[in-house]
Phi, psi and omega in degrees: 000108154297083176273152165238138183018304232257342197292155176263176196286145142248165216304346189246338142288318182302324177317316207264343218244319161355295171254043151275330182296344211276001191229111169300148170309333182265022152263066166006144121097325186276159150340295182313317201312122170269155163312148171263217215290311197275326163234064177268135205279169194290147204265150171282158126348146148254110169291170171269317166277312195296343152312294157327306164296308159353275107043250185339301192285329151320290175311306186311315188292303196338293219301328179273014191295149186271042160238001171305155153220129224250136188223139198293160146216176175306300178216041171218128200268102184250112200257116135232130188219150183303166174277132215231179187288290180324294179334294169298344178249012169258329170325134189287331182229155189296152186226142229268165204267002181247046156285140178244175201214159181211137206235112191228123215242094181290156175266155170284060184255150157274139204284109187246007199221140167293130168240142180262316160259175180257317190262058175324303187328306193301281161340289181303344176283313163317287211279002174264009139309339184286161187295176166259159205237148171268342121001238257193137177214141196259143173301143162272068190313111183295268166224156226205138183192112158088004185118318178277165167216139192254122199223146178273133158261104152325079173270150177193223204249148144313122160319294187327329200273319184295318186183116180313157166285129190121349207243150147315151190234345176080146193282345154312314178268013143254032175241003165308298167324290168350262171351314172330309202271323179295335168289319183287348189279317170336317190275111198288176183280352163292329201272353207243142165330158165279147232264142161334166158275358193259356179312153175310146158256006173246134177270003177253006190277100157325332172282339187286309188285319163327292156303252267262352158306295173323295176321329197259328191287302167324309219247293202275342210245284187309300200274348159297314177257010192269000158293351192249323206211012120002302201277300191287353167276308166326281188324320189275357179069041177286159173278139181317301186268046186296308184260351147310313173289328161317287170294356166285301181328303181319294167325327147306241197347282208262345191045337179198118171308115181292164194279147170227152161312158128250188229180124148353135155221157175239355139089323192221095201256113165205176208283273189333333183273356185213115190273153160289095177248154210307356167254005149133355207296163157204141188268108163228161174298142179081061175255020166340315183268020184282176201198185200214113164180245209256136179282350142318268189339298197300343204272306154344284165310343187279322195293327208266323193262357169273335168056063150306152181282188191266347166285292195282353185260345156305301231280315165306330175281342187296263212355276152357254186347290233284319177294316155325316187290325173304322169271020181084021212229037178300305181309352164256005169275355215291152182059025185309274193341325166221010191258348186297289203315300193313307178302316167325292204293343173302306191294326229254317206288289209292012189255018184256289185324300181308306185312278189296319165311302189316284201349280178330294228262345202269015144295320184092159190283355193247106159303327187324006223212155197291020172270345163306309143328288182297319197269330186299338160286323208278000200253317178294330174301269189332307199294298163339299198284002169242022176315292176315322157319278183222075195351096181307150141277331164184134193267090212314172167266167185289345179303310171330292170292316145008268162348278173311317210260344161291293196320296193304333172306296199314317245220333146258002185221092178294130148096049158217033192266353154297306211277354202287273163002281180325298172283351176264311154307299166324302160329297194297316178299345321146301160275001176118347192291198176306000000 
């Protein structure tokens, strides 16, 4: 098939390739079946468009395949299915015949969380240049088209799957965990895509990075989004200067953050983002939000979203202090004992703001539907754990929050505030309430 650059697949190549799609590759012996690595035939060019549709038009057949699985995320839609020969014969390098691919899609949701690069791919090409660690292995970025990515997938069990939140994980899998952290602290600002320009220049000032998260969280999260959801941040009474008291406190308390190197984080390590795979390795997931800064933070972050019992979640800062130090990386534990809590109260203060947006938007234009409940929690959690953070005056009741989450509705979708009413009793009734 001969093409030029701007062409798209045509309907009688797309045609012809059919029943190669039809046989996963991790069938010994079928037509689908690839070759392995070394006499696998020489690769096409990649066009752009006829890739893409390509691409495209694969993911379309796949996705109803029964060994695909749809795995949830915040702000990516992730599709994994075995790879099939067509598929494999678009890939810029050969891929073994039981490789699976994850076709990863952002969703059109709002960016409530700091991203430091735009370009996940550029992180995972970095961290698959580090030596290899038997610990742990990272997706592989196939190819990138439009925003989207085609990443080799690793299957195995889901932590969440292994062990719930809330449940022990046993101390083999937190010095696993350990290990995690200790390997990404290595990894220097050479090895990394290049840094904003407005990032801190000194790489050890924890105050420095610390602002500049406040900062970004203020500016891209609250004031970005307060033309949409202003009114329901009023109703709920978060305060304007929410995350300015927030960063005063710190400042009270601790008055100067001690300096650590910085270090690779990856911000959102939590049992879903981490596969179990059959040789005991772990795969993880998500590195979108990784970042370059104080090496506390991600061990926060880690903290607040794995939903440790109150024994493993003691049991993880040794661990954590004890494994850094052992990789030479002591200078990123020096002030854990009172510099952790800043970070703590940071995730807790900048999850009010994240928290009431998801809350708003996973209603949807129909309240009618079982997300009413989960967002009146989930709007009441934040504000309870950060009342004090960034002083909340008194932490509204869930009627309350109700309440606020009617009005805004009412005010982007006019004239469904009955049925709002209607269904929102029916929830509380439902749950035991009044």
């Amino acid at each position: 098939m001969r093409t030029r650059p701007d062409d798209g697949p045509r309907p009688d190549a797309v045609d012809a390739l059919d029943d190669d799609l039809s046989e996963p590759c991790d069938q010994p012996g079928s037509r689908g079946a690839l070759s392995s690595a070394a006499d696998s035939p020489a690769r096409p060019p990649m066009y752009g468009r006829l890739h893409e549709s390509f691409v495209k038009w694969h993911y379309a057949r796949r996705k109803h395949h029964p060994e695909s699985v749809i795995l949830a995320g915040h702000h990516n839609s992730n599709h994994a299915m075995p790879l099939s020969r067509g598929l494999a014969w678009f890939m810029p390098t050969p891929l073994e015949r039981t490789a699976r691919i994850k076709l990863r899609v952002p969703l059109d949701t709002p960016m409530v969380v700091m991203r430091t690069w735009q370009d996940e791919a550029e992180v995972l090409a970095a961290l698959e240049r580090l030596s290899p660690e038997p610990v742990f292995v990272t997706p592989r970025c196939l190819v990138t088209f439009e925003g989207a990515s085609l990443h080799r997938f690793e299957p195995g069990t889901a932590l969440s799957q292994v062990s719930a939140p809330g449940e022990p994980l046993g101390e083999d899998m937190l010095r696993k965990l350990a290990e995690v952290f200790a390997r990404t602290a290595v990894v220097g600002p050479d090895q990394l895509p290049p840094l904003p320009p407005d990032w801190p220049t000194d790489p050890k000032s924890s105050d420095a990075f610390l602002d500049h998260m406040v900062q970004y969280s203020e500016r891209e999260v609250h004031q970005r989004h307060r033309p949409e959801f202003g009114t329901l941040f009023d109703a709920l009474g978060v305060p304007l200067n929410a995350l300015d008291h927030f960063r005063a406190g710190v400042r009270l308390r601790t008055r100067e953050l001690q300096r650590r190197p910085y270090a690779l984080l990856h911000t959102d390590l939590h049992r879903d983002n981490i596969v179990v795979l059959e040789d005991g390795a772990l795969f993880i997931l998500d590195w979108e939000l990784a970042t370059y800064g104080d090496p506390l933070h991600d061990l926060a972050t880690h903290l607040v979203r794995m939903r440790y019992t109150d024994h493993e979640r003691e049991r993880m800062k040794v661990i954590w202090e004890e494994t850094l130090a052992e990789r030479g990386c002591s200078a990123m534990t020096a002030g854990m004992s009172t510099d952790l809590q800043a970070y703590l109260d940071f995730e807790y203060a900048q999850s009010v703001f994240a928290d009431v947006v998801r809350a708003a938007v996973r209603l949807g234009a129909e309240p009618a539907n079982p997300a009413l409940g989960p967002s009146v929690g989930m709007v009441h959690r934040a504000l309870d754990r950060a009342k004090e953070l960034i002083g909340l005056d008194a932490v509204p009741s869930e009627e309350e929050i109700e309440t606020a989450l009617a009005d805004w509705h009412t005010l982007r979708y006019p004239g469904r505030r009955r049925r709002w009413i209607f269904t929102a009793r029916a929830a509380r009734n439902r749950a035991g309430g009044r």
